[in-house]
C-alpha positions in Angstrom: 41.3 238.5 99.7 44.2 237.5 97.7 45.6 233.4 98.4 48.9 235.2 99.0 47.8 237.5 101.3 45.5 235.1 103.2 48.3 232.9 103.9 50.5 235.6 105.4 47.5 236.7 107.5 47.0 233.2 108.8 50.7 232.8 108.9 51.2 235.8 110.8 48.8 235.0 113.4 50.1 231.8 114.1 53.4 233.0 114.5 52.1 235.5 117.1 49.9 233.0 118.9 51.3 229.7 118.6 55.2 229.9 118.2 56.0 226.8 119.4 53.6 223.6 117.5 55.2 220.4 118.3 53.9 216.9 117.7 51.6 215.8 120.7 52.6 211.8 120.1 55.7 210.9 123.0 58.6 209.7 121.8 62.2 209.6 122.4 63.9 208.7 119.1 63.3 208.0 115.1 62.3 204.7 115.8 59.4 204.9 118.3 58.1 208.1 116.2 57.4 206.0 113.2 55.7 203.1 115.6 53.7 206.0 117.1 52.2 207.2 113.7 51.8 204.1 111.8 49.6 203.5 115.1 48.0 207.0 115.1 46.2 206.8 111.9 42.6 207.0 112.4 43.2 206.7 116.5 43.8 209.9 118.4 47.4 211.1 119.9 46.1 210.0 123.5 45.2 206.8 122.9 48.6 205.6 121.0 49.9 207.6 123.9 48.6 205.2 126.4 49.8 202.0 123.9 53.4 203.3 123.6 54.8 203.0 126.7 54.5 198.7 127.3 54.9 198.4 123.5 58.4 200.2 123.8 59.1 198.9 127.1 59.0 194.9 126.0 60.3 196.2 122.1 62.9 199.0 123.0 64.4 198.8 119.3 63.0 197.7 115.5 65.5 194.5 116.1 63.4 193.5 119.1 60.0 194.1 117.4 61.1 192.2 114.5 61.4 189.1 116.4 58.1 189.6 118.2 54.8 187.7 116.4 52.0 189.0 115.0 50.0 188.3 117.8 52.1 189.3 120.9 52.4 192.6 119.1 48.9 192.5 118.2 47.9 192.3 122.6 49.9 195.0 123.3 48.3 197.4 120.3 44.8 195.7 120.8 42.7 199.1 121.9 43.8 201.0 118.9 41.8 201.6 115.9 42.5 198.4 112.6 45.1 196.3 115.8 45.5 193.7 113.0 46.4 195.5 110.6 48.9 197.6 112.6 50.5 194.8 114.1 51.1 193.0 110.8 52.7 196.6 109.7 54.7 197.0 112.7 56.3 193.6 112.5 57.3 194.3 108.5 58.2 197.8 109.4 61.0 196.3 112.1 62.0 193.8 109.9 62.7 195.5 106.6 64.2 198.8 109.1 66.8 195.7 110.3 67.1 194.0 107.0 67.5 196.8 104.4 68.1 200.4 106.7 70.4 199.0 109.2 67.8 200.0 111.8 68.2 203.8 110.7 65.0 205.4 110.1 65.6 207.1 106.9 65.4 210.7 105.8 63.9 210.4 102.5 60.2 210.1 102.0 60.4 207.9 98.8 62.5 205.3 101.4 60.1 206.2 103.7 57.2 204.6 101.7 58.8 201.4 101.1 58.3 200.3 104.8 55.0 198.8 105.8 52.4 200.7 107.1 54.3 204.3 105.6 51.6 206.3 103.2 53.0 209.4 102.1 51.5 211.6 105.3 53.5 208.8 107.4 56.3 209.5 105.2 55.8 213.3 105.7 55.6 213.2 109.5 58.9 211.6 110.0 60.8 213.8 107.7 59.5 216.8 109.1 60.1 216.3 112.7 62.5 214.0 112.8 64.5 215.6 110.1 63.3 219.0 110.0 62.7 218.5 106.4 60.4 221.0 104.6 57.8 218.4 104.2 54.0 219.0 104.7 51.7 216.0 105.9 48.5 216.1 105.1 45.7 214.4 107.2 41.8 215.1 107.9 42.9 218.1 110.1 45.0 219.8 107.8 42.6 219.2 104.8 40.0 220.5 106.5 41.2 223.3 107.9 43.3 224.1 105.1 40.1 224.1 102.9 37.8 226.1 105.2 40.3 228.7 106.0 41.0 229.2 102.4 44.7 228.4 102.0 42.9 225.6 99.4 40.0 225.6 97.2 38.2 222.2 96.4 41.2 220.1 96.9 40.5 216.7 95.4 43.0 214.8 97.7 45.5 215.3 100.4 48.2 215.7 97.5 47.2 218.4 95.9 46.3 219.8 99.1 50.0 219.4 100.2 51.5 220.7 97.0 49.4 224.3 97.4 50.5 224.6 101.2 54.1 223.5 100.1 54.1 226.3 97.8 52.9 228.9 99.4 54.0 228.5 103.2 57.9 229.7 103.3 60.1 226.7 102.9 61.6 227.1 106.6 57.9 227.2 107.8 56.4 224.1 106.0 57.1 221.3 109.2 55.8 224.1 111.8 53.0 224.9 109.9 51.8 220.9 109.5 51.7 221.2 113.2 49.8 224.5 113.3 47.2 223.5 110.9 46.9 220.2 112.8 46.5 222.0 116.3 43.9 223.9 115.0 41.8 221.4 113.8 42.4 219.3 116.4 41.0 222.0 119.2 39.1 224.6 117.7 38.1 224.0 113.7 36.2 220.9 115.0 35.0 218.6 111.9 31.1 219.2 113.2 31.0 222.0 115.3 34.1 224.4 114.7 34.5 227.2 117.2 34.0 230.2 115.1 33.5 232.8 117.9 36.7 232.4 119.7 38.5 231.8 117.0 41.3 234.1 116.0 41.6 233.0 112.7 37.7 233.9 111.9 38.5 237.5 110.1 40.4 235.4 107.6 38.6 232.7 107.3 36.3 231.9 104.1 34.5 229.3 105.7 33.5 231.8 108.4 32.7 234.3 106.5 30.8 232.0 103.9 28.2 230.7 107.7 27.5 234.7 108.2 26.3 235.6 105.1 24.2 232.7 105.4 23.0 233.7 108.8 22.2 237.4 107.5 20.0 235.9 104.6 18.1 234.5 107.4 
């Protein structure tokens, strides 16, 4: 099968069976979305979930978490995955969004970057659902997925994955189909034990088809 054709296979089954992919972190504006995913990075959507709420509660706005410490952020953040890290990020992030944005989460993802704590996926992930830019953030779900499906072949990092899914997925797709990919991964692709067999993606899928050859060897 054809990339081309594999990707409008995969696209049109996810359009049939998951038209609606939304981010699963909670948040009610620009500002708390970029707290949420500088905090979600190597932690899971539940637990940041469960850190949110007191963390925006006592810090409702960057000018509020920019004159916290270190370490009163740090308590609040303290069951996540790197807290010290993340807390140093967080207070920088607030204090260059006050100092140089004005407090307005910017749009770009070059801007994006120059705030503490914002790789490019970061970057990526407030564009695209803040902004509904066309921009495709790449983490260990989508690179996985991406790669066993097929839409990639031996991607060397996430940015060259995120360049072949940027040009192949239609531009108005590209911040639907982060979400798709990361769905996927997240409930049935699973990193050790990916759910093949109820998986509607399967008759598409190279990595699928790659484990039954192997199994008719046998």
């Amino acid at each position: 099968m054809r990339k081309k054709e594999r990707f409008e296979k995969v696209i049109a089954w996810f359009q049939e069976n998951m038209p609606i992919a939304e981010t699963e972190l909670h948040y009610t504006n620009p500002y708390e979305l970029l707290v949420a995913v500088i905090l979600s990075a190597q932690c899971t959507d539940k637990r940041v979930n469960q850190i949110t709420p007191p963390l925006f509660e006592k810090y409702p706005t960057a000018f509020d978490l920019s004159h916290a410490s270190q370490d009163q952020i740090f308590d609040l953040i303290r069951s996540c995955s790197y807290p010290n890290n993340k807390a140093k990020h967080l207070l920088g992030m607030a204090k260059m969004l006050v100092e140089d944005f004005k407090e307005v989460v910017p749009d770009d993802v070059k801007e994006l970057q120059k705030l503490p704590g914002v790789g490019r996926k970061t970057a990526n992930v407030i564009a695209s659902v803040v902004y509904d830019k066309p921009a495709m953030a790449v983490d260990t779900h989508v690179f996985r997925v991406s790669e066993r499906l097929g839409l990639t072949t031996k991607s060397k990092s996430p940015l060259e994955t995120e360049k072949v899914l940027v040009s192949y997925f239609p531009e108005e797709l590209i911040a639907t189909a982060h979400h798709w990919l990361i769905l996927h991964g997240r409930y049935v692709c699973l990193a050790r034990k990916p759910k093949c067999k109820p998986c509607g993606l399967k008759d598409y899928c190279r990595y699928f088809q790659r484990e039954e050859k192997k199994k008719e060897k046998k």
